[in-house]
N, C-alpha and C positions, 0 to 999 in steps of 0.2 A: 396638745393640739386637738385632742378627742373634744378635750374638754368646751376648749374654742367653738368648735363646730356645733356642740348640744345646744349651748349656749345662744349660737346665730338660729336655727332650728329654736329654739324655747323664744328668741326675743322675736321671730315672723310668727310665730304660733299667738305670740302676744299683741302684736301690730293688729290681725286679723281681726281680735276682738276688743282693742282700745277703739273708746270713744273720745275720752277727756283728758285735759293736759296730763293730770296724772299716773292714768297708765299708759299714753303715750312719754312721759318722761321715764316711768318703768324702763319700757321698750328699748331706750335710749340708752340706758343703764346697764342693761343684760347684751348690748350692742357693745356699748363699751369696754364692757369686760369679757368679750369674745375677742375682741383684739390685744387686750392684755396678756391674753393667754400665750396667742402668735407671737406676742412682741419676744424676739429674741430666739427665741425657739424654733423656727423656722431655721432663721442662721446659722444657727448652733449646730441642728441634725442635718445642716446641709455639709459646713464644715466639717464636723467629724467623719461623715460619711466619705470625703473628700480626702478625708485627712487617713482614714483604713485604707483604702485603695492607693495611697501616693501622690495623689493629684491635690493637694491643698492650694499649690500657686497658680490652681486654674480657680479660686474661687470667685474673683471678678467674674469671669467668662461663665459660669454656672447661675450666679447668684443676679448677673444682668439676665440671663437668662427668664431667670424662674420669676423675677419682677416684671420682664418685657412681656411673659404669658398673660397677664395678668392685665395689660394693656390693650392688647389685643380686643377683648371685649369691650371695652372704654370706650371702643372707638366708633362701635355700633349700635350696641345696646342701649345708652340712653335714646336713639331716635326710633326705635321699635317700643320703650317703654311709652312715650311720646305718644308716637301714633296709638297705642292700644289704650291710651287714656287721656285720648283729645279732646273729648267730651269733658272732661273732671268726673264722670260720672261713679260712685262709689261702686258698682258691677264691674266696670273696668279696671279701678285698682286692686279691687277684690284679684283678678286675674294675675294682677304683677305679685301681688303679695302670697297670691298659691305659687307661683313661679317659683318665688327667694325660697317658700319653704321644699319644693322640692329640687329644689338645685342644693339644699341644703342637705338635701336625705343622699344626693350624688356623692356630696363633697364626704360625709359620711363615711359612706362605702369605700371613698378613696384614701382618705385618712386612717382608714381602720387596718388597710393592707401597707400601711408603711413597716418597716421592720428596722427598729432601733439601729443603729451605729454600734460596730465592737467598743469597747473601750479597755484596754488595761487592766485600767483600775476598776472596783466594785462600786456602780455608784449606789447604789440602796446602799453599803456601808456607812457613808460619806456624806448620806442626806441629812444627816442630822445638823451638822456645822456646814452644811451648803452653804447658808447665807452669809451665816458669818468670814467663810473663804471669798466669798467672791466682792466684800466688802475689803477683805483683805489682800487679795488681787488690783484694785482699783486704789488704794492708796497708796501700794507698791510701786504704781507706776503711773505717773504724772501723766504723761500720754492721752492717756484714756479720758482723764477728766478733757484736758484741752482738747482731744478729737468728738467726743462726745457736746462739749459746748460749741465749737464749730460747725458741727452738722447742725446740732439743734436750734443755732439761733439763725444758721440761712433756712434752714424747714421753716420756719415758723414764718420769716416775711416771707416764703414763696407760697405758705398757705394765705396771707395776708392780703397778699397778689390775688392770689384765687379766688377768694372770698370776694374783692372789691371790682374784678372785671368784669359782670357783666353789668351793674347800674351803671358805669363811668362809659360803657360801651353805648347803653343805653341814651346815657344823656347827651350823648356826644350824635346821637339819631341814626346809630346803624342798627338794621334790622333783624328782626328773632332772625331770619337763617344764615345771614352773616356770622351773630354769635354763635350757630351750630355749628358751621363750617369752621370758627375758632375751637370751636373744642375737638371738631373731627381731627382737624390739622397739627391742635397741638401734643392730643393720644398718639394721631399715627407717628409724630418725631420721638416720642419720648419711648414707642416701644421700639421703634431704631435705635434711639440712642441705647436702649438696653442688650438689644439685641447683639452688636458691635463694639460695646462696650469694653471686653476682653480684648480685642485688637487693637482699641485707642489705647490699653492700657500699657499692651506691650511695648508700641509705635510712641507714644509720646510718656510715657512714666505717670506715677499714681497723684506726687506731688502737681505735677502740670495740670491734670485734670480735673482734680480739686478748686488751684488758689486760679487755675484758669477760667472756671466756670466761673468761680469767685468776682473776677473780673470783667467778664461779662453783663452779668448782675448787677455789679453798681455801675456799669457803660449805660445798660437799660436801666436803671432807675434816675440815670441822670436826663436822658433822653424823657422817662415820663413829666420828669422836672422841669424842664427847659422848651422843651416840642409840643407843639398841643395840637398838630395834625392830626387828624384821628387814625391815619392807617399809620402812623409813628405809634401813637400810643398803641393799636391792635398787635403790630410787629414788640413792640418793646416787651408787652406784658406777655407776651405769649415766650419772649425768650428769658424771660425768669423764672416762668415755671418748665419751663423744658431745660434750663440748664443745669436747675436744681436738681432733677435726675439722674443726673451725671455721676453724683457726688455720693452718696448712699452706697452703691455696692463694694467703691474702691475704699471707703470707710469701712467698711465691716470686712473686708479683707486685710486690710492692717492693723483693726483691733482686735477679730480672732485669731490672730497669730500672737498677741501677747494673752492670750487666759486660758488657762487649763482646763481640761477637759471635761472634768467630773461638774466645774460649775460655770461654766461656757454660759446654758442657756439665764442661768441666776444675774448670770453679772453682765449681761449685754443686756437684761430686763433693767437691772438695777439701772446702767448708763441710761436708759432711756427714760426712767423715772426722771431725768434732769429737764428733759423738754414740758415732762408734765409741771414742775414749778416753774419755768421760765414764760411756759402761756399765760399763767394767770396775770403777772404784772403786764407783758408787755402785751397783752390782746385787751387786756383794761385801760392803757395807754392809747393804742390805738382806737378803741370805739370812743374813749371820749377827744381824740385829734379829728377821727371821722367827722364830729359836727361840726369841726369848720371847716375841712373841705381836704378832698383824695390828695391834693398839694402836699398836706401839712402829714399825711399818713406817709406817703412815699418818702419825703424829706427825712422822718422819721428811720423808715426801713433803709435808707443810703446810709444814714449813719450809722447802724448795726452792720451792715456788710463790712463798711469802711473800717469799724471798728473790730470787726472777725482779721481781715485781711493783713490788718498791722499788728494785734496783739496775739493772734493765733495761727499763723502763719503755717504748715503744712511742710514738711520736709521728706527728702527722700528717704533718705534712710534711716527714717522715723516708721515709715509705714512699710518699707521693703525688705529690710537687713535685719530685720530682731524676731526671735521666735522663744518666747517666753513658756507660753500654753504645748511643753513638750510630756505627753507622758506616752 
């Protein structure tokens, strides 16, 4: 996680002074591998932390938590970024870009006072065959591949979502502050739905909230199919990507109860390596669907949801009743 942090810290220090695609794709690079870092790792030392104290089956309730934080600012910051760079003037971005690096020197300071999780077991022993456990963790148990390609391939169309709402918003003749107000509206639900999270999970079960979101999803992608109202299409696409949030915490609460501790943060990195091969084909397919029109992209993503829904289906006591990761 330090590492994550230098890295965000090295790629704004690098922004500051790119001119050219180059080392703006640099920039993008040393970005990219600041989230590599987090990926998983966050999880990991949140459960285990969770899991020292006794409290492991509040890790919904924690982990909507520590995501909903993170929303919060979503929901203001891009129009303060906005205003202080109305102009396009490079003075003003100069500003936002000291900004990220000293928000970067905060996060720093606050990442550097975290203090490991007990564990058991010795993990410096153990880091030698890290990887190769936690490859061997993830074949042990089918689960994982199937929860892992569930999450990943509704992430992907609700980033697809994301990606294509605001020109379809546009063509459609709604205005720059209507599409702010979309994005204000659709931050403030999702850091609700994070916040609350923990209560939905108790009140209706992990499986309901999952294959339910699920269902919602392809209700709105059928709607962007068929409805070509524009405050249908505003409402539809706005609950694809707020129902996909849903889906993320009570997933990492069911699959860090099946993996052991010592290589927790290895093999929640490794499942997530799955989304990174599943974007190349299916974001290739879509830019070349995109040219003939958000129809045939949508049509596209209904039939991955559809196809999640019926072939990987989400059960209770799949994600609630098994605890694997005991040491």
């Amino acid at each position: 996680m330090i590492l994550g942090v230098l890295l965000v810290l090295f790629s704004g220090i690098m922004n500051w002074f790119a001119f050219g695609f180059w080392q703006f794709a640099f920039q993008f690079i040393l970005t990219a591998a600041s989230f590599s870092m987090f990926s998983g790792t966050e999880e990991a030392m949140l459960y285990d932390t969770l899991k020292e104290l006794k409290r492991e089956e509040e890790m919904t309730h924690f982990n909507g938590r520590m995501s909903g934080t993170k929303h919060i600012f979503k929901i203001f910051i891009p129009a303060i970024g906005a205003f202080v760079a109305k102009d396009l003037l490079e003075s003003q971005f100069r500003i936002l870009i000291g900004v990220n690096i000293l928000v970067g020197l905060i996060a720093f300071y606050f990442v550097a006072r975290l203090v490991e999780p007990r564990h058991v077991k010795s993990v410096e022993k153990l880091e030698k065959g890290i990887f190769k456990d936690s490859l061997n963790a993830i074949k042990a148990d089918s689960f994982l591949i199937r929860a892992a390609l569930n999450s990943s391939l509704v992430f992907i169309v609700n980033f697809i979502t994301w990606r294509l709402y605001q020109p379809i918003l546009v063509n459609y003749g709604v205005s720059v502050l209507w599409i702010g107000i979309f994005y204000i509206l659709m931050q403030g639900a999702i850091f609700t739905n994070y916040w609350y999270l923990g209560y939905l999970e108790k009140r209706f079960g992990s499986a309901w909230i999952i294959n339910g979101s699920l269902v919602g999803i392809i209700l709105s992608f059928l709607a962007l199919i068929f409805l070509h109202t524009v405050w249908i299409l505003y409402i539809a696409m706005m609950l694809v990507m707020i129902l996909d949030t849903l889906r993320a915490p009570v997933f990492s609460h069911g699959i860090n109860k099946r993996i052991p501790s010592h290589s927790r943060a290895t093999t929640l990195s490794n499942l997530n390596v799955i989304r990174g091969f599943l974007n190349v084909p299916i974001l290739l397919i879509t830019a070349w669907l995109s040219t003939d029109s958000s129809q045939s992209v949508f049509i596209f993503c209904l039939i991955i949801s559809v196809a999640v829904l019926i072939a990987l289906p989400m059960r209770e006591r799949e994600l609630k009743n098994v605890t694997i990761g005991v040491e």
